[in-house]
TINURO-539029 format. One record per residue (C-alpha): x, y, z. Coordinates in steps of 0.02 Angstrom, whole numbers, plus 32768, in hexadecimal, padded with zeros to 4 digits. Example, Ala and Ser with C-alpha at 12.3 -4.5 7.8 and 13.67 -1.06 7.14 Angstrom:
residues 2
82677F1F8186 82AC7FCB8165 
This chain:
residues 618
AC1B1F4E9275 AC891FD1929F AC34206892B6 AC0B20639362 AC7E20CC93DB ACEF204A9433 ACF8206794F2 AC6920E194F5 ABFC208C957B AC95206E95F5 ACB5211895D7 AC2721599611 AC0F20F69695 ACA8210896EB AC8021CB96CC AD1C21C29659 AD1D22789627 ADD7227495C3 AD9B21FB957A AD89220E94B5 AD0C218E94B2 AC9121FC9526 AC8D228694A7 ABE6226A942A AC0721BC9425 ABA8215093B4 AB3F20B19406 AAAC203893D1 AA1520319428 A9ED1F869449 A94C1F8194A4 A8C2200294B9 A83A20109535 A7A12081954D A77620A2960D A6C620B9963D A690213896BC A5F12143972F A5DB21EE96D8 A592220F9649 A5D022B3962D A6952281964E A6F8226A95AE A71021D89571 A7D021A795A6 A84B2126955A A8CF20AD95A4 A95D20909541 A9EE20009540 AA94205794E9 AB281FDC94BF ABC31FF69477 ABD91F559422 AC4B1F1594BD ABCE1F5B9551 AB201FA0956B AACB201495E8 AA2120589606 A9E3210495DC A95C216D95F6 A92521D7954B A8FD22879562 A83822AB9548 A879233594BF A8BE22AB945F A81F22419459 A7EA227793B5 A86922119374 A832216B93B3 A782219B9386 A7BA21AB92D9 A819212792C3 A8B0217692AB A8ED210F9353 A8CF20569366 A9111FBC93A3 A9DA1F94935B A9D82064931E AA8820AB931C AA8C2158935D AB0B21F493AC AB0722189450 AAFD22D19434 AACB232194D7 AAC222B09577 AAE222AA961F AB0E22079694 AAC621FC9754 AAB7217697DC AA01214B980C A9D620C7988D AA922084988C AA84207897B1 AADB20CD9732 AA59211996B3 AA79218E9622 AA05220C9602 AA01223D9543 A9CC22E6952E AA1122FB946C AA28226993E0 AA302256933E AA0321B692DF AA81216F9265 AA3E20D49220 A9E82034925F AA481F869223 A9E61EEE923C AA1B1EA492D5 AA781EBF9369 AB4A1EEB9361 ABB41E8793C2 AB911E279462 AB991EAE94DD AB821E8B95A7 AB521EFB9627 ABB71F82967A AB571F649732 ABB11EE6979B AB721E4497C4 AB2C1E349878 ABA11DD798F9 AB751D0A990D AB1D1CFC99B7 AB031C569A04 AB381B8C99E5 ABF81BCE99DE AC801C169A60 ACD91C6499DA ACCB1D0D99A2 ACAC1D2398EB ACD51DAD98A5 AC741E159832 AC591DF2978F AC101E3596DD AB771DC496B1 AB8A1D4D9623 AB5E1D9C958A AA961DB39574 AA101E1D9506 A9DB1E9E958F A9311EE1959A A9131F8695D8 A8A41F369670 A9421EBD96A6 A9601EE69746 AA1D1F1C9769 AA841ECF97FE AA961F5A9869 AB3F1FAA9894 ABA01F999931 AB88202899B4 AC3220709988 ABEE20B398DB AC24216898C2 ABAB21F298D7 AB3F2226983E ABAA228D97D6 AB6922FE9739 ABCB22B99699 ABA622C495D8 AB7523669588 AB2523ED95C5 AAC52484956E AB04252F9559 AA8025D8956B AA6425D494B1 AA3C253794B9 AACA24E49452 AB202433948C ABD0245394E4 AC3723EA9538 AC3C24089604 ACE1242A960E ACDF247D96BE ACAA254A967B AC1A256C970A ABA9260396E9 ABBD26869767 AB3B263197EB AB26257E9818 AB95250897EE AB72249B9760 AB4824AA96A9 AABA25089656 AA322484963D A98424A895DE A8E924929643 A8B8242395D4 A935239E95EE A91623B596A2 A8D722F796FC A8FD22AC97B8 A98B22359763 A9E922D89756 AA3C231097F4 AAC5239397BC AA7F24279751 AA6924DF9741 A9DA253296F8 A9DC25F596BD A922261996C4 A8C326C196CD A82D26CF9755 A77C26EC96F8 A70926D79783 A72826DB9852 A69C269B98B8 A65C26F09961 A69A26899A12 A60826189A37 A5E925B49AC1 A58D25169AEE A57724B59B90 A53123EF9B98 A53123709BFF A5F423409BD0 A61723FF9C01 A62824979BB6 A6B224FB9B44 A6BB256D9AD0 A6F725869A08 A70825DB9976 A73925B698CE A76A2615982D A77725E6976D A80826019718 A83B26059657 A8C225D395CF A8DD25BD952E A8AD2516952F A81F2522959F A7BD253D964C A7B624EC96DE A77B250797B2 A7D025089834 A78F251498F9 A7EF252899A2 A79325059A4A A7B225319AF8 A86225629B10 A88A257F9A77 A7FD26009A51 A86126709ACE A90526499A6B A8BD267099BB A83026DF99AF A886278699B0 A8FC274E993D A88A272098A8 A85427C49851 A7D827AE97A1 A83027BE9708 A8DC27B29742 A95227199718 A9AD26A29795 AA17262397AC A9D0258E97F3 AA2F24DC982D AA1F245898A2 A949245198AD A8F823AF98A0 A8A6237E9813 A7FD231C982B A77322EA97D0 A6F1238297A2 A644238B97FB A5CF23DB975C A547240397CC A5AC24899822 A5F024CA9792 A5D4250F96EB A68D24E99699 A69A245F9623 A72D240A9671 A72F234896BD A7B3239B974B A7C3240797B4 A8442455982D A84A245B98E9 A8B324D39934 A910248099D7 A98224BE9A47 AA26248399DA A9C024E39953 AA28256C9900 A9E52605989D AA5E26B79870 AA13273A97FC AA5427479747 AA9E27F296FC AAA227979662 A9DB27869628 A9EF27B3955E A9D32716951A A95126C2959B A89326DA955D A810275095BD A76A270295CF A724268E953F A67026B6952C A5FC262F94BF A54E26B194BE A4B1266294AB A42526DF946C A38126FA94D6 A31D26E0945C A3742625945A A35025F79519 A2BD258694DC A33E250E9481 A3BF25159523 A38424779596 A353248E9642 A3F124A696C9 A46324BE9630 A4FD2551965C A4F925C295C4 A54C266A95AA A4E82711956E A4FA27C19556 A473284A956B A44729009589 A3F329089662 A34D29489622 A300294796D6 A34329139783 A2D128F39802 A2FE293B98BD A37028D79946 A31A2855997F A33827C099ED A2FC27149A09 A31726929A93 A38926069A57 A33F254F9A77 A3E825089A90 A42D25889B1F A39125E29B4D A3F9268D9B39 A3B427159AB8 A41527159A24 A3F827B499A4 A3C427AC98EC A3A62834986C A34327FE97DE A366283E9735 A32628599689 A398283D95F0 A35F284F9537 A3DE283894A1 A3CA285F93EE A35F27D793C9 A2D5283E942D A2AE27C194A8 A2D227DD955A A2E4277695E3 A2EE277F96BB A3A02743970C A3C6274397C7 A46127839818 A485275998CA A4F427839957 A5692809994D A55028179896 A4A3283398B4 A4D528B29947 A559291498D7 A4ED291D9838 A4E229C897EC A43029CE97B9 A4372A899777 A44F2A7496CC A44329F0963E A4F329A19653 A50B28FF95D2 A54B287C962B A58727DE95E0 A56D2741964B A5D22698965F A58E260A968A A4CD263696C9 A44425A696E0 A3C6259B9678 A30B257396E6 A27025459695 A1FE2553970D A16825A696C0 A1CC25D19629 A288260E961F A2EF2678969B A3AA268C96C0 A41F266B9768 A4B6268597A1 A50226179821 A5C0260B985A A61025E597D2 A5DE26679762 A62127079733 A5D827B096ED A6372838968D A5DE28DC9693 A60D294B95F7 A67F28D695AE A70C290F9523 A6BD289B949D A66B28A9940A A5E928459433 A5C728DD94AD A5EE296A9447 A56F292E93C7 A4F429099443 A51429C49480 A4FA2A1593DD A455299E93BA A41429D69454 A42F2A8D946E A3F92A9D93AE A35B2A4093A1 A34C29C49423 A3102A2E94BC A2572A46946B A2642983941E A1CF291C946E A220288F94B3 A1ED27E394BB A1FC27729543 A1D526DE95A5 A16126BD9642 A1D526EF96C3 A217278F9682 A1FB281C96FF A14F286E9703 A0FA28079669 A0D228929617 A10828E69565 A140284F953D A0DD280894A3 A0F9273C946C A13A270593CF A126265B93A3 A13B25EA92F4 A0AA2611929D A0482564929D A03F257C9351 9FBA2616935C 9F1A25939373 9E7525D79394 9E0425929420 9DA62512939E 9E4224E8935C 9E8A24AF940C 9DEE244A9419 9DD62402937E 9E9123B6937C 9E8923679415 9F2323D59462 9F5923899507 9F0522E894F1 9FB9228E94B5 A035223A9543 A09422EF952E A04E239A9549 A024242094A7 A05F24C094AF 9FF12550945C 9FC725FB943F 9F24264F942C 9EE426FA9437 9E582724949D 9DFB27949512 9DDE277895D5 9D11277895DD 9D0D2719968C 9D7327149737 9D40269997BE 9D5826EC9862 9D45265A98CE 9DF825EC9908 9E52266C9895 9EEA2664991E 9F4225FE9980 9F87262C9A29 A05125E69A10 A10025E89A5A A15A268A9A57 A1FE26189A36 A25E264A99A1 A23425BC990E A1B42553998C A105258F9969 A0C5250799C0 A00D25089A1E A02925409ACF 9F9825199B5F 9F6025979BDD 9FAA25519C8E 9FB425A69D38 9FAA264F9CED A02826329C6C A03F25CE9BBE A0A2253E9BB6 A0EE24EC9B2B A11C24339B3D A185242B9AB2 A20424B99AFE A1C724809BA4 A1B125149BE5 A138259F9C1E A12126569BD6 A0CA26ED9C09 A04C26FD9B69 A047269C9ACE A06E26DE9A23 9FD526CA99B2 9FE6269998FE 9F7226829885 9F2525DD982D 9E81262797C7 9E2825E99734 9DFB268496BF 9D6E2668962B 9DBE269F9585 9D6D26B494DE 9D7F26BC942D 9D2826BB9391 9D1826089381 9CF425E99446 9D1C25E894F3 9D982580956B 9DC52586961C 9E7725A6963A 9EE6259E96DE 9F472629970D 9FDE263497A5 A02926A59804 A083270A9780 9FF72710970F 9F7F27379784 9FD327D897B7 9FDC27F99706 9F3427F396D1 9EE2283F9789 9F7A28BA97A0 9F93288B9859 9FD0281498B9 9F62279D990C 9F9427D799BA 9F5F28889993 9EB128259931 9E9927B299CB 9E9B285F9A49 9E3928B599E5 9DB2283D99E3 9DB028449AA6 9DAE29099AA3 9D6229349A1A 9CDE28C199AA 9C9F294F992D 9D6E29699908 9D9128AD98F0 9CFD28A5987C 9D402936981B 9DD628ED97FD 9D89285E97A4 9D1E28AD974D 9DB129219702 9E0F287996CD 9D862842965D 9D68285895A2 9E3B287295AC 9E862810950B 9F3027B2951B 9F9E274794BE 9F9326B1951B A02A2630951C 9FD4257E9550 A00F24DC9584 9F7C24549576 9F7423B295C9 9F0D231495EF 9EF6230896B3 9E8A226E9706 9E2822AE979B 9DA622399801 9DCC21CC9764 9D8B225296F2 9DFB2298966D 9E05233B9625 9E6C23AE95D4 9ECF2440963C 9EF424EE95D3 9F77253D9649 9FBC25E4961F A06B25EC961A A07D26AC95D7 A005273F95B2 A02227DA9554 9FAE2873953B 9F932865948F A00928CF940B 9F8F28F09379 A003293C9315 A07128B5931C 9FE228409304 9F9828B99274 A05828A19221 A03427E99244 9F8127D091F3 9FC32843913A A04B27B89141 9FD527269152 9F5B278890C1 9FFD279F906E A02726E2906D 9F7826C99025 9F7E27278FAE A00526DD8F5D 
């Protein structure tokens, strides 16, 4: 056959430019194979073997073209055009990197008798000739054949094939540079560490604070910042030097040139951006501002609403938008990793779906917050917690937009200012102050006390989930607190020593503990009575104090601490339960923990019970 593009391969590796063959030349792929990765959540990624008919080489395919493999569109013997591609030297080998093909056809079986481009290794031993090098006797390659490696005087990786203009269109690299870095305009996207020579026009979403850290192999400093195009996102992070280099120049929102970082494989669990790379910004690293910034994208936001956090899975990265209800005063916590404080400002978002929900902010962000008014801020890429229900983070890769030119925000705006400020909200256990917040739940889920019983809830391997509605008719008073460490997220039991509390986990000693409560509370309904356990949060709910304030009191002032029981009886609540089979002394039995607990609404639960008649009725 005929079709294939005669010379192509020698072309290309010789980085043949004037060559005609070079230009969208047509090759068969004569071998495919799948790499694994350690990774799970690394694309999958492709090694090709491209021949001309005469020789072959090996390529790497860009993840954007995977699709096509998956599909079947691409398989062994496939004829395609090279439509977009590049050429590099890696580890003293040629490889192509496809970033753009299109498949013409597949014949049967393989064309011509090609041989490989990469020079055969010198003969070493048993002779005192030299023999020169020599093109291997004609073979079928597999992608996993290892390739002779080149003599030292191979030429220094060069950038050769096509390159991508800022609309995204293929164009040949015929030597036009942008007016920054050299080097064409490549898409983040086709972006990997076989690529050496490229220049990305991205626009800066998010621009962490300088942090530092300091370990037993020393100490340093970083920061990092996620930038945008069309064709995606991805991070990149200078240390030490460079943080002094960079730092001032990086501004949100504006656009840059960027060339010469290194491109390394991604770390997820320091970042929120779905991209298997990411950049490193080095001293050869070189970034200029563009005037230019029409055609590059502003922030891509994928909104999740609140009322959806239950579906989102623990340590997920989602983005939302929501009007600051509430914002709690500065406040500041000692970090476990440096021992420094470190400030937070909680807030309280709620969205149209009238659920609200707490996120932190911390740092300078926290610091700078303007907690005057109800700004709507949309988040990127906050971490979803579920401890004790749902609640929202940010960390240092995300970004927050307060006010935002959207329409997401402008409709959010007029929901808001119309009707929403007087909307009871619902939330989840760790929204701020846990109160005015009534539950919804599916319907089948409201259980009454005989029910929970009578089905056996929490005796399967996996916990049941419930509510029920009920009134508070008995508060045990004895071991209703714990004293704990005052360590942000510890809450370990700390032990009275040498006139302080120490905590062995922190392994350290603090001035006074910070109690928290662990009490069982007696609740009733019309079918019967359970025992339910309540923490910290809930336990401030339902006394309305802390269990400091409860604990001094009851040294001070016993007629006062018995009032304040007394006052939290006969209160009803929706109760949010968890229940689960425990063994204890080899005993088993069922705990009801309460997860949430909301005065009740009745004339949301009035509304409620005309539907249910309603349903009967029918």
């Amino acid at each position: 056959m005929n079709q294939l593009t005669q010379g192509a391969i020698k072309a290309i590796y010789e980085d043949n430019k004037d060559s005609p063959a070079s230009a969208n030349p047509v090759l068969q792929i004569i071998n495919i194979k799948k790499l694994t990765s350690q990774n799970p959540s690394t694309p999958e990624r492709f090694r090709l073997v491209i021949s001309d008919g005469t020789h072959f080489m090996q390529a790497m395919l860009g993840t954007q073209m995977n699709e096509l493999i998956n599909n079947g569109a691409i398989t062994k013997y496939t004829v395609i055009k090279l439509v977009q591609y590049i050429c590099n030297s890696v580890q003293n080998r040629r490889i192509v990197i496809v970033l753009n093909v299109e498949a013409l056809g597949t014949p049967e079986e393989k064309i011509g008798d090609p041989v490989s481009m990469e020079p055969a290794p010198a003969q070493t031993g048993g002779s005192n000739q030299d023999s020169p090098q020599q093109r291997p006797s004609p073979v079928n390659p597999t992608p996993n054949q290892p390739y002779p490696q080149q003599p030292q005087q191979q030429q220094q990786p060069q950038n050769f094939g096509y390159g991508q203009n800022n609309m995204g269109q293929s164009h040949p690299f015929n030597g036009n540079k942008p007016p920054g870095p050299a080097g064409a305009i490549y898409p983040i996207k086709g972006l990997s560490p076989y690529q050496n020579k490229w220049t990305i026009r991205v626009r800066v979403t998010s621009k962490s604070d300088i942090r530092h850290w300091h370990n037993a192999r020393g100490e340093g400093k970083l920061f990092s910042v996620n930038l945008l195009d069309e064709s995606g996102e991805i991070k990149a992070t200078a240390f030490n030097d460079q943080v002094d280099q960079f730092y001032s120049l990086f501004e949100e929102n504006k656009v840059y040139y960027i060339s010469k970082a290194k491109v390394t494989m991604a770390k997820p669990q320091f970042s929120s951006i779905q991209n298997e790379y990411e950049l490193s910004l080095d001293h050869g690293t070189e970034v200029s501002l563009c005037v230019d910034t029409v055609d590059v994208p502003k922030v891509r936001y994928n909104f999740v609403e609140l009322s959806k956090l239950n579906d989102v899975a623990k340590d997920s990265t989602i983005d939302v938008i929501g009007v600051v209800r509430e914002a709690q005063e500065l406040s500041q916590i000692l970090s476990k990793a440096t021992q420094k404080p470190v400030s937070k400002r909680d807030l309280t978002l709620v969205d149209t779906s009238e659920f609200s929900v707490r996120l932190t902010l911390w740092g300078k962000q926290a610091e700078s917050f303007d907690a005057s008014s109800t700004p709507i801020i949309a988040f990127k890429g906050v971490r979803v917690s579920d401890f004790n229900g749902r609640s929202l983070s940010m960390y240092s890769s995300s970004s927050m937009m307060i006010d935002p030119d959207i329409p997401e925000a402008h409709r959010l705006r007029g929901w808001y200012d119309s009707m929403g400020h007087s909307a009871q909200f619902h939330g989840y256990s760790n929204s701020m102050g846990g109160n005015g917040a009534p539950i919804t739940a599916k319907k089948d889920e409201l259980k009454n006390f005989g029910q929970v019983k009578d089905e056996n809830l929490g005796m399967g391997d996996k916990p049941d989930y419930f509510l029920a509605k009920g009134t508070v008719v008995f508060l045990k008073q004895e071991n209703l607190a714990y004293p704990a460490c005052p360590s942000d997220s510890c809450n370990k039991k700390v032990t009275e020593d040498a006139g302080g509390w120490r905590c062995e986990k922190c392994n350290r000693s603090y001035d006074a503990p910070e109690y928290r409560y662990i009490m069982a509370i007696n609740v009733s309904d019309h079918t019967g009575q359970v025992w339910l356990q309540c923490f910290n949060d809930i336990g401030v709910q339902v006394l309305g104090k802390t269990a400091g304030e409860l604990m001094q009191l009851k040294d001070i002032n016993p007629a006062a601490f018995s009032a304040v029981f007394q006052q939290a009886n006969f209160q009803q609540y929706m109760f949010k339960c968890r229940a689960k089979q425990e063994v204890f002394n080899d005993t088993s039995k069922v705990r009801y923990s309460v997860l949430q607990a909301t005065p009740l609404d009745f004339v949301s639960q009035s509304k409620s019970l005309l539907e249910q008649i309603a349903q009967l009725e029918k």
